[in-house]
C-alpha positions as CSV (number, residue, x, y, z in Angstrom):
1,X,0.0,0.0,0.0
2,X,1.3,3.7,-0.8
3,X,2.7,5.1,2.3
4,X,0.9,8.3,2.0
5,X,-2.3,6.6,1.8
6,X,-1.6,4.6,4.6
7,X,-0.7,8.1,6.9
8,X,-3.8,9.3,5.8
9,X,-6.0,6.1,6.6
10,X,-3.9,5.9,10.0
11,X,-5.0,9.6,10.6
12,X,-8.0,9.4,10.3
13,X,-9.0,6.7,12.4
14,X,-6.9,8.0,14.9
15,X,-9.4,11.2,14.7
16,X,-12.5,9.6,14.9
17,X,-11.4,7.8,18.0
18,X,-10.4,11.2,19.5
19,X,-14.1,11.6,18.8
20,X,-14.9,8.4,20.4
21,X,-13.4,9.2,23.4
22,X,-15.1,12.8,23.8
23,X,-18.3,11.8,23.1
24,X,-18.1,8.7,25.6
25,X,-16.5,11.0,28.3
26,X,-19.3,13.3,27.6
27,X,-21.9,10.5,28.5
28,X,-20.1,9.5,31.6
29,X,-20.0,13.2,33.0
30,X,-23.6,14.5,32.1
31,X,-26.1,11.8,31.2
32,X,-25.1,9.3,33.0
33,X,-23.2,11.0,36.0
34,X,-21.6,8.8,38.9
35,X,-23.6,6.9,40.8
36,X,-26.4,6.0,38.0
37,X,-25.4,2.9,36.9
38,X,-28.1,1.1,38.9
39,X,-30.6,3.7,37.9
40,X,-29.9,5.1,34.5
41,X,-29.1,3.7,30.9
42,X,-28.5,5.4,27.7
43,X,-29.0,3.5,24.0
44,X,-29.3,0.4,26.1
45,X,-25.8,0.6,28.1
46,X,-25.3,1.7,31.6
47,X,-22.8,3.8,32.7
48,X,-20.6,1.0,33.3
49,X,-20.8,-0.3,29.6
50,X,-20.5,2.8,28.7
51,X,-17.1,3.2,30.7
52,X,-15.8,-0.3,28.8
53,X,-16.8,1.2,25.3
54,X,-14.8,4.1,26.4
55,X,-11.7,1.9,27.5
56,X,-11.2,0.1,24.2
57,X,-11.7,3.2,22.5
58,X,-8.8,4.3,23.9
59,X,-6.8,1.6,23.6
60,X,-7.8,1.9,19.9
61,X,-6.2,5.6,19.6
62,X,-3.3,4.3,21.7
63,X,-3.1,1.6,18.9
64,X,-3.3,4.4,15.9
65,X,-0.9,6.7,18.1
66,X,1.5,3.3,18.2
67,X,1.5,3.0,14.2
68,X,2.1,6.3,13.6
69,X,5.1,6.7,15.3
70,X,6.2,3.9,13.7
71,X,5.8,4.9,10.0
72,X,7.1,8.4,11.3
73,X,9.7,7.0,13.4
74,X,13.2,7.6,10.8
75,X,12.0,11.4,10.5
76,X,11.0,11.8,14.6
77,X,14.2,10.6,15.5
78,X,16.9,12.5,12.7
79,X,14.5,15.8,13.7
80,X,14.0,15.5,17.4
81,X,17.4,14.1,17.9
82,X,19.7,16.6,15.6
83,X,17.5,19.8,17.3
84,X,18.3,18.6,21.1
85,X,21.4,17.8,20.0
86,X,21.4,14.2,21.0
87,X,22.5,13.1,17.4
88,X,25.8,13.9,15.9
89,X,25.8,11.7,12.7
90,X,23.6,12.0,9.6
91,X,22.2,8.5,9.7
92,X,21.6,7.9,13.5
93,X,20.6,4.4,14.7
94,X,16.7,3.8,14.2
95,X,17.0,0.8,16.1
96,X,18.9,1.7,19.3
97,X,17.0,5.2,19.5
98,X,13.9,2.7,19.4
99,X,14.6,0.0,21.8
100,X,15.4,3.1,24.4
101,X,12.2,4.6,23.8
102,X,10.1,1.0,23.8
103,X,12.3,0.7,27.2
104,X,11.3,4.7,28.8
105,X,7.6,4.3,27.6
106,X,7.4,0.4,29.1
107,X,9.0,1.3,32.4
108,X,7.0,4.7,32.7
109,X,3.7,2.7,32.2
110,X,4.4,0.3,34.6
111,X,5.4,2.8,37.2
112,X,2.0,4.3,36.7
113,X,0.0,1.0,37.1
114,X,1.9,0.0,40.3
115,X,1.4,3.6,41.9
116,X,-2.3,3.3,40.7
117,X,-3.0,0.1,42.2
118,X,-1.2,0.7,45.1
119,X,-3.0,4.1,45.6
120,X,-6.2,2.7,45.9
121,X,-8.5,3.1,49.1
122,X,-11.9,1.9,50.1
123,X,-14.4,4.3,50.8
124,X,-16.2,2.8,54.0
125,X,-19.4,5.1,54.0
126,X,-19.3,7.4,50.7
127,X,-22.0,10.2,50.8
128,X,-24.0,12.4,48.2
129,X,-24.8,16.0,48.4
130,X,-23.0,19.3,49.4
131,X,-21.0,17.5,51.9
132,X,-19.0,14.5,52.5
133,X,-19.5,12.0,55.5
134,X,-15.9,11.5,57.5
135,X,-15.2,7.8,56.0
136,X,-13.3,5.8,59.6
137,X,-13.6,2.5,60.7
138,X,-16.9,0.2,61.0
139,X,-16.1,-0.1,64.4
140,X,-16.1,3.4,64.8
141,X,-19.2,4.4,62.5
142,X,-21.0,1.4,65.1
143,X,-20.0,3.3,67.8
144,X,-21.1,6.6,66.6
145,X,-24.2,5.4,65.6
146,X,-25.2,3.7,69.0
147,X,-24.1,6.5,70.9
148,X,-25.3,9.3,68.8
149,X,-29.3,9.2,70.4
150,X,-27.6,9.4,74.0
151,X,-25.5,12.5,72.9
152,X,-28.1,14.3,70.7
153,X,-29.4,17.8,72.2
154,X,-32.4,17.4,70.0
155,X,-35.7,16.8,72.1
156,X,-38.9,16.0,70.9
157,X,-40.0,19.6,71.2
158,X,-37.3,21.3,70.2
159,X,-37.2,19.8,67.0
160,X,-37.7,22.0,63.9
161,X,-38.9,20.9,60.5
162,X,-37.0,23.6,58.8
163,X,-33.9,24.1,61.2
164,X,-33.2,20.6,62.1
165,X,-34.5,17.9,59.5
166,X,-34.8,19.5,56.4
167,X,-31.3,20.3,55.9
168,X,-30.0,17.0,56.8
169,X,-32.1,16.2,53.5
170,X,-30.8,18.9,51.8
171,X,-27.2,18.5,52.3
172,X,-27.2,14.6,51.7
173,X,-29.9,14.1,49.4
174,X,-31.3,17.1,47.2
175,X,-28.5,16.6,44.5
176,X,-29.9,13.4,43.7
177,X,-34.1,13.6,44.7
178,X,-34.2,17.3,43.9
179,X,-35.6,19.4,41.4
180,X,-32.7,18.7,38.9
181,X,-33.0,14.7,39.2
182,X,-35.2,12.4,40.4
183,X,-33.6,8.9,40.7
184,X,-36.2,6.5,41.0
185,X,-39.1,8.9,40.4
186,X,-38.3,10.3,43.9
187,X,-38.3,14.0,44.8
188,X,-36.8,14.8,49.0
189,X,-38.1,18.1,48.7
190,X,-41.9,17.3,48.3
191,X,-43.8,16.3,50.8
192,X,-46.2,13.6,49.4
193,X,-43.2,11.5,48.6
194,X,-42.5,10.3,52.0
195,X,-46.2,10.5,53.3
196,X,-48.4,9.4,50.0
197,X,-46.3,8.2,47.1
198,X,-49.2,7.0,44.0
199,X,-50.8,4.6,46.2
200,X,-47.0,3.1,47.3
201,X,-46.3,2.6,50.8
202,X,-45.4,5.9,52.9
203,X,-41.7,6.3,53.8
204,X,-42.6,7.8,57.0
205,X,-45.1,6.6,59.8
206,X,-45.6,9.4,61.6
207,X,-45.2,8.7,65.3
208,X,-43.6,5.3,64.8
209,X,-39.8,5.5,63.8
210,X,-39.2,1.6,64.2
211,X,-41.9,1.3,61.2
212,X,-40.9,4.2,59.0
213,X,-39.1,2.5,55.8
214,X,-36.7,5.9,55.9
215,X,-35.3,5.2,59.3
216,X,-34.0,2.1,57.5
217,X,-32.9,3.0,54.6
218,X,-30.6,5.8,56.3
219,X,-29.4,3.7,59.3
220,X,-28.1,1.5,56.5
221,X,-30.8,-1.8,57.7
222,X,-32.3,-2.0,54.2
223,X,-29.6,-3.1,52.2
224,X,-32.0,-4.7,49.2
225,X,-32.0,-1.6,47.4
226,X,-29.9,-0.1,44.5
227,X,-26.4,1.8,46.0
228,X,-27.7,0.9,49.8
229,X,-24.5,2.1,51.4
230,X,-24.8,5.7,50.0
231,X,-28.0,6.6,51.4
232,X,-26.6,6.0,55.0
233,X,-26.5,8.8,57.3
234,X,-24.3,9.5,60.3
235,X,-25.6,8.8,63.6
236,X,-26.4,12.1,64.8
237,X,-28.6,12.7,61.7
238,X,-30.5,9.7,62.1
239,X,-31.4,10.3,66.1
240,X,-32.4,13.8,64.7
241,X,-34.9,11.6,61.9
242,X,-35.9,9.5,64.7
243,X,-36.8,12.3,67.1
244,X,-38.7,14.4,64.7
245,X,-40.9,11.2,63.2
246,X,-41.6,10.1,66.8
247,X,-42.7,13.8,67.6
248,X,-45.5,13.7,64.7
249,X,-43.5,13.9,61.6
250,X,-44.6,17.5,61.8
251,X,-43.9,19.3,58.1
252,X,-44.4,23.0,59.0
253,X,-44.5,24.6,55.8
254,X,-45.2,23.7,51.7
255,X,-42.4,21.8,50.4
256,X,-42.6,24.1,47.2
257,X,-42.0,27.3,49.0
258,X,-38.2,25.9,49.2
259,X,-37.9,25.4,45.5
């Protein structure tokens, strides 16, 4: 095959995955944002898929990259060599120039892949919203949790819809249930979705905290339900929950005046 037609062919696949590989990034940071592969699909993939399409696609430009330094590889090193001053002759060595490089580019990859692996750390209790949950032992989220009704200020009559529950909802769940997205066909910041949901059973029993589904869901008990750890509260907001549906589940004012 001509070796101009070849560059071209070579370039040109090597664009179109550049495409590939903004359009799938695109996907994974807007449609399907993180946390939606249990909720969400796009064209039939979830997010997950969608992260394996844009793996290979990768690995396909890495590939196209790979050939066209190749085909390139007499002029890349005469130019770059001669204009750092690294080459002295008129012919250098293609094949020593290229075992060092196959040498700089295997050990540099490796170094990344150990240090990534090696980086890696569990989240023990990841959390949505405007702030993030302190992530420490299980012994010690145990601890907090049994401990946090004992230590809680928060009476039955001093609790207050708007001061004290609401933005325990707001910080941890609005991002998700909010007026921007509503995972599961579920919206925090209305009212009839925890007390009258379409004829589904209410979230909250007002008066009875051992028989609300929410007090379960939060104090991470209910764990058949898509991404069950990240709708776990700490303990402190959970006594506050508990305290506030004991006291009458009292919702002082329209949800929608908070829009």
């Amino acid at each position: 095959m001509n070796r101009t037609l070849t560059n071209i062919i070579i370039d040109i696949i090597a664009a179109f995955l550049f495409l590939g590989m903004i359009a799938t990034g695109y996907l994974l940071r807007f449609p399907l944002p993180p946390g939606s592969n249990k909720t969400l699909s796009l064209w039939g993939f979830t997010r997950h898929q969608w992260g394996d399409v844009h793996f290979w696609i990768s690995l396909g430009l890495l590939l196209a990259l790979l050939v066209h330094l190749v085909l390139h590889w007499n002029w890349i090193v005469t130019v770059i060599g001669k204009r750092c001053h690294l080459v002295k002759t008129a012919h250098p060595s293609i094949l020593r120039s290229g075992i060092l490089t196959i040498v700089i580019v295997t050990l540099s990859i490796t170094l990344f892949a150990w240090t990534a692996q090696n980086s890696v750390k569990e989240i023990v209790r990841p959390m949505r919203g405007k702030h993030l949950g302190h992530a420490g032992s299980q012994a010690n989220e145990t601890l907090t949790t049994v401990q946090a009704p004992a230590q809680s200020s928060t009476t039955q009559a001093g609790v207050d819809f708007w001061k004290d529950v609401y933005p325990i909802f707001e910080n941890h769940c609005l991002s998700c249930h909010g007026s921007q997205k509503q995972l599961a066909g579920f919206r925090v910041d209305h009212k009839e979705d925890f007390f009258s949901r379409d004829g589904r059973a209410p979230l909250i029993v007002p008066g009875q905290d051992s028989k609300s589904p929410l007090i379960e869901i939060v104090s991470g008990t209910k764990i058949d339900m898509p991404m069950a750890n990240v709708h776990v509260l700490s303990g402190h907001d959970v006594a506050i929950l508990k305290t506030w549906i004991d006291a009458g589940a009292k919702w002082t004012v329209a949800t929608d005046a908070k829009k």
